[in-house]
C-alpha positions in Angstrom: -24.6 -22.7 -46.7 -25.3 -26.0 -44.5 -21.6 -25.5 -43.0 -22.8 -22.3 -41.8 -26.0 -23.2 -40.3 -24.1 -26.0 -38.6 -21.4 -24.0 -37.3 -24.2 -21.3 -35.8 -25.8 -24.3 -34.1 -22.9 -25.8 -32.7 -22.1 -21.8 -31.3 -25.9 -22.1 -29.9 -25.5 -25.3 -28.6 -21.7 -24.8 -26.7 -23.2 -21.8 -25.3 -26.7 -23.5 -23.7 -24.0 -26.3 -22.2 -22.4 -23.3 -21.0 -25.2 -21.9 -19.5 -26.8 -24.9 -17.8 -23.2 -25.6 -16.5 -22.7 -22.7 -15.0 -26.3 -22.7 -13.1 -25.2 -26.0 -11.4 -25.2 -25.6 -7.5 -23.4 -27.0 -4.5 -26.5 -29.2 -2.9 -26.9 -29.2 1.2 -25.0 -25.8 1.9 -27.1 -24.6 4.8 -25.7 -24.7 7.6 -21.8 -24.3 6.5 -19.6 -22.0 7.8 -17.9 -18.9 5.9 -15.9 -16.7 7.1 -16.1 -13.1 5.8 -13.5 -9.9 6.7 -14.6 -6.0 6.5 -17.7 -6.3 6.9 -18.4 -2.7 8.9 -19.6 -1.2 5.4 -19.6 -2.1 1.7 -19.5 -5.1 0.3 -18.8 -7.3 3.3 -21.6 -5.9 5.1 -24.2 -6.7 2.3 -22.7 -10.2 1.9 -22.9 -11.2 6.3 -26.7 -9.7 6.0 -27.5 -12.0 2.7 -25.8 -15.0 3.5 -26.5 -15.4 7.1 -30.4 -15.1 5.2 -29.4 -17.8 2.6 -28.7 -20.1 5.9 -25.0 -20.1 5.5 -23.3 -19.6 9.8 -21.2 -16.4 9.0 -18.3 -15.4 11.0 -18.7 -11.5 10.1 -14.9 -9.7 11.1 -15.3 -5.9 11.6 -12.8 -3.6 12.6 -14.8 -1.1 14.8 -17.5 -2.3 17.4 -19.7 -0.1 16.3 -19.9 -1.6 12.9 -20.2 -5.0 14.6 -22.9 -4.1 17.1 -25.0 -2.4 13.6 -24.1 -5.4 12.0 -25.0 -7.7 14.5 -28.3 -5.6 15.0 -29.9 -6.4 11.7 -29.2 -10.4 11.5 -30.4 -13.5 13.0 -28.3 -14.8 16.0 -26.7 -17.4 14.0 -24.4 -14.7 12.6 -21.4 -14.3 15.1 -18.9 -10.9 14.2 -15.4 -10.6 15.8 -13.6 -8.1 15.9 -9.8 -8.3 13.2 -7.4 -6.1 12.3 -5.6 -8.1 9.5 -2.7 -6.2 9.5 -2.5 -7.8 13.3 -0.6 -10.8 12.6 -1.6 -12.1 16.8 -4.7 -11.2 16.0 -5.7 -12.9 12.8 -3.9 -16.4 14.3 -6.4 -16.0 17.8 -9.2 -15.6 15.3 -8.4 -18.6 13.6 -8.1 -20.6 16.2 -11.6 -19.3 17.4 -12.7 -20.5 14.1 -10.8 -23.4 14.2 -13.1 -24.8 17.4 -16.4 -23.5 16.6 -16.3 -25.3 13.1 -14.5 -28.7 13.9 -14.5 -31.2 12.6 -16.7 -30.0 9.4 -13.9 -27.4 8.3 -14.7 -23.6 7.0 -16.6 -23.7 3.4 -16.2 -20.2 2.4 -13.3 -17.7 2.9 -14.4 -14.1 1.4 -11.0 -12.0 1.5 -12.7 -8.6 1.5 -11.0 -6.2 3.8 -9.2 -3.2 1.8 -8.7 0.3 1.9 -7.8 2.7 -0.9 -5.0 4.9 0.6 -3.9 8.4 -1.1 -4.4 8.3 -4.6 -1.6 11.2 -6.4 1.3 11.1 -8.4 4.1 8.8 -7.1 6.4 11.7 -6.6 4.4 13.5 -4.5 4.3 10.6 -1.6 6.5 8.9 0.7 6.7 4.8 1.6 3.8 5.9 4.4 1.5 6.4 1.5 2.1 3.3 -0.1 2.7 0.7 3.4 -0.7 1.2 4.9 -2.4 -0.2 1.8 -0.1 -2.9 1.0 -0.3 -4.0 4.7 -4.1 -4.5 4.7 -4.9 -5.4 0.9 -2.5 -7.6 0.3 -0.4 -8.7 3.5 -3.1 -9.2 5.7 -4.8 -10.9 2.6 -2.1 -13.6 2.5 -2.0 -13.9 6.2 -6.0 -14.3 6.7 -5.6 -16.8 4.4 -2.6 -19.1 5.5 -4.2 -19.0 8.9 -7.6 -20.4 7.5 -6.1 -22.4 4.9 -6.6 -25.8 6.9 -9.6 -25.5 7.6 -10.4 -25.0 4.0 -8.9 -27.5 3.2 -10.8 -30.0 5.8 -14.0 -29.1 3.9 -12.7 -29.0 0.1 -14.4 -25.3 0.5 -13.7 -22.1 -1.3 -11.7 -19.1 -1.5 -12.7 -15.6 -2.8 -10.2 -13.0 -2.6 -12.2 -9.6 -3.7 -9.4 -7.3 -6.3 -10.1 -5.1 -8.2 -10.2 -3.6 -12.1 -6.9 -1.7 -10.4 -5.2 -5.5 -10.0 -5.0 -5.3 -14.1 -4.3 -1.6 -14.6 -2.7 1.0 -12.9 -4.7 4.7 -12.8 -2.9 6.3 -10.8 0.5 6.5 -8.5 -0.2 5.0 -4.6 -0.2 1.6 -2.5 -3.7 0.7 -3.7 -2.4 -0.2 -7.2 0.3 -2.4 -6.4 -1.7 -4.3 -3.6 -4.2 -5.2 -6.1 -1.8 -6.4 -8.9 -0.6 -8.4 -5.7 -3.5 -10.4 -4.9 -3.6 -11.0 -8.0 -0.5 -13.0 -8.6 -1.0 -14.8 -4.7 -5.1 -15.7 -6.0 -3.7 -17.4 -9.4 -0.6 -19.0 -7.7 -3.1 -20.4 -4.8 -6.1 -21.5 -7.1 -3.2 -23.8 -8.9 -1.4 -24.8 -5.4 -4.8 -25.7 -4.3 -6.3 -27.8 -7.1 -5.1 -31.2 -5.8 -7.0 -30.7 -2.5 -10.4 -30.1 -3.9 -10.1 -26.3 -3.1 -11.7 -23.9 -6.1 -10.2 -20.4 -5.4 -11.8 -17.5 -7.3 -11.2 -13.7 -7.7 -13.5 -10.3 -8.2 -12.6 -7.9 -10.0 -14.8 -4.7 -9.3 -15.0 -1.7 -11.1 -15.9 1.5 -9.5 -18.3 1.3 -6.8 -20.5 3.4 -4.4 -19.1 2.3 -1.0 -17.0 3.6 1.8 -13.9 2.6 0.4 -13.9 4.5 -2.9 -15.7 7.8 -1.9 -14.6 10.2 -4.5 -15.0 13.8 -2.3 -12.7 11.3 0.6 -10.3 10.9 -2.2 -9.7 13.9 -3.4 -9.6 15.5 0.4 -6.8 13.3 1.1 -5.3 14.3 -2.4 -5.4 18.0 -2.0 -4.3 17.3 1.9 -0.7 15.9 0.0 -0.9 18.4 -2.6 -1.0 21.3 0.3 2.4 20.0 1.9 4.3 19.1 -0.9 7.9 20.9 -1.4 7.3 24.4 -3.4 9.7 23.4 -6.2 7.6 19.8 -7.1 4.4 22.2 -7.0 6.2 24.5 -9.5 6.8 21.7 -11.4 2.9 21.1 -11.4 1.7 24.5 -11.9 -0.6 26.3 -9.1 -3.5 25.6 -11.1 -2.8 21.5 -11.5 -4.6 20.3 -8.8 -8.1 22.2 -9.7 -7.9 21.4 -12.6 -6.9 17.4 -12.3 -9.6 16.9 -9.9 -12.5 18.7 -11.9 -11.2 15.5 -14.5 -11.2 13.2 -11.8 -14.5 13.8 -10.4 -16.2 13.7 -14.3 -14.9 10.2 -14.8 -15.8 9.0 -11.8 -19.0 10.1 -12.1 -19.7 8.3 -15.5 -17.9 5.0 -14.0 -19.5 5.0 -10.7 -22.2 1.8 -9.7 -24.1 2.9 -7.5 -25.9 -0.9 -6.6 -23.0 -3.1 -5.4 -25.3 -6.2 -5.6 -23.8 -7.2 -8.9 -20.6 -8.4 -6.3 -22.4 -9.7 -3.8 -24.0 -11.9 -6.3 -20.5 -12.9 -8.0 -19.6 -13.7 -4.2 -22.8 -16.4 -4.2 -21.8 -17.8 -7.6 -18.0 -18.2 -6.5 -19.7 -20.0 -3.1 -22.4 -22.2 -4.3 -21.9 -23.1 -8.0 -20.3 -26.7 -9.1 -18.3 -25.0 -11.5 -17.0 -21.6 -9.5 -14.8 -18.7 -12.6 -11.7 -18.0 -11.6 -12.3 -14.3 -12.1 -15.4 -12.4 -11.9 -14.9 -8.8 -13.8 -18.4 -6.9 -12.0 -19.7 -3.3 -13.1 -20.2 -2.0 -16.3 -17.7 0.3 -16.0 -14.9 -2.7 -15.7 -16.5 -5.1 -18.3 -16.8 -2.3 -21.1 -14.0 -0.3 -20.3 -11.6 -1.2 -17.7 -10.9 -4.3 -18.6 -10.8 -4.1 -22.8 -8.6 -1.3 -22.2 -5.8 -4.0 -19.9 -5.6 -6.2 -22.5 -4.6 -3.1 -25.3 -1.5 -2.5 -26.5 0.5 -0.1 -23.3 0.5 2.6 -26.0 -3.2 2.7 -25.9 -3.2 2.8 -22.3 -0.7 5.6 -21.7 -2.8 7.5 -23.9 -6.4 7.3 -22.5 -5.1 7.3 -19.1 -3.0 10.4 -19.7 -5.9 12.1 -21.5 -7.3 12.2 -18.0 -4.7 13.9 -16.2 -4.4 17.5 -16.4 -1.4 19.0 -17.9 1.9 19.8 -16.0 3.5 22.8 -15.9 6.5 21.7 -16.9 5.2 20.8 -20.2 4.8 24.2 -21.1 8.4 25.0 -20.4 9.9 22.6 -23.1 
């Protein structure tokens, strides 16, 4: 009986240590700089308007001017945006070097990597490389090359680096670009966090579930679907049956309506920990959607996998004919 009561309090007391170690802050971060990318909507927006209130000097990139001016609208003047495309390669290494002199010689403290788009979501045989190059090109190539570009000037101020994924970096729903981008950052985030451990730099990655934003609008989703759907050859829709696409969205839009988190604080708050904390995770898994389902269900056996994520699709045609 006493080993028991010991081993409960050793449990208690590994998980209070735990705790109190992971409240631990950065001291004297006012003032740094952090440099932040798709910020016209979503999560990057949220995260220029808190931080620049938390003290931190943002450098806010937004693709459109209109998001910039909004942005810009609604913050103090110590927020600057700039407009970035980071699938232009001359124009991430101009805003660098922007960066670059407005920071010397204190370095950049905080690189948020949030820039992304979803692409056409469908089966893989229903697309072409189009479908899948736009994605890559911004979630994960521009990624890398935001990052190399900033990378000294991380470095110079033994800062951070938090590259936002997704639950879709561990398993694949569905054919498209977006899938293999995210299983992408994550392999370039865990090689980087080692590469930079010698230099003092803590690297972290966010893993979101579903959330309400821009980027995952289910009704823009399935528009672009049924778009595809509408052009595809007459023999691969035959293949499908007339009826599939109906019928595979009504399944579609019921999941992601039970998934769905509609506050995307939760992020923005994984964001702050990754920046300010002594002891930064290497992977923050946000939404209840992706910590009670999402996530178990990447670690399962494939056979598992297959069969939930199959249990969502409606049935083919072709299945019918065997």
């Amino acid at each position: 009986m006493l080993f028991y009561i010991l081993l409960f309090l050793g449990i208690i007391s590994l998980w209070w240590l735990w705790r109190a170690r992971d409240r631990m802050r950065v001291t004297d971060l006012t003032g740094k700089y952090i440099f932040i990318t798709g910020c016209d909507t979503g999560f990057g927006n949220m995260a220029a308007k808190i931080f620049d209130r938390k003290g931190f000097r943002v450098f806010a990139s937004c693709l459109t001017e209109t998001g910039a001016k909004e942005l810009k609208a609604v913050t103090s003047k110590q927020l600057q945006t700039v407009l970035l495309d980071v699938r232009d390669s001359d124009g991430v290494k101009k805003v660098a070097a922007w960066v670059k002199a407005e920071v010397q010689p204190e370095g950049l403290w905080g690189l948020v990597n949030n820039a992304g788009i979803m692409g056409p979501s469908a089966p893989t045989d229903w697309l072409d490389i189009e479908h899948f190059r736009e994605p890559i090109e911004v979630n994960l190539i521009g990624l890398i090359n935001v990052t190399i570009n900033m990378l000294p000037l991380i470095k110079k101020a033994k800062g951070r680096i938090v590259n936002v994924s997704s639950v879709g970096g561990r398993l694949a729903f569905s054919g498209g670009g977006y899938f293999p981008s995210k299983f992408g950052v994550e392999g370039f985030n865990d090689s980087l966090r080692r590469d930079m451990k010698a230099f003092g730099v803590k690297v972290c990655c966010i893993q979101p579930g579903l959330f309400q934003t821009a980027l995952s609008n289910p009704a823009k989703i399935m528009m672009e679907k049924e778009v595809i759907w509408n052009n595809l050859p007459s023999d691969i829709k035959m293949q499908y049956g007339e009826e599939y696409f109906q019928k595979d969205a009504a399944k579609k839009q019921k999941l992601s309506r039970i998934c769905l988190n509609k506050d995307i604080s939760p992020v923005i708050q994984c964001m702050e920990h990754a920046l300010t904390s002594l002891h930064p995770h290497a992977h923050y898994v946000v939404g209840q959607d992706a910590k009670l389902f999402w996530n178990p269900l990447s670690r399962m056996p494939t056979v598992i996998q297959d069969f939930l994520l199959l249990w969502n699709r409606a049935e083919l045609a072709v299945s019918h004919a065997k």
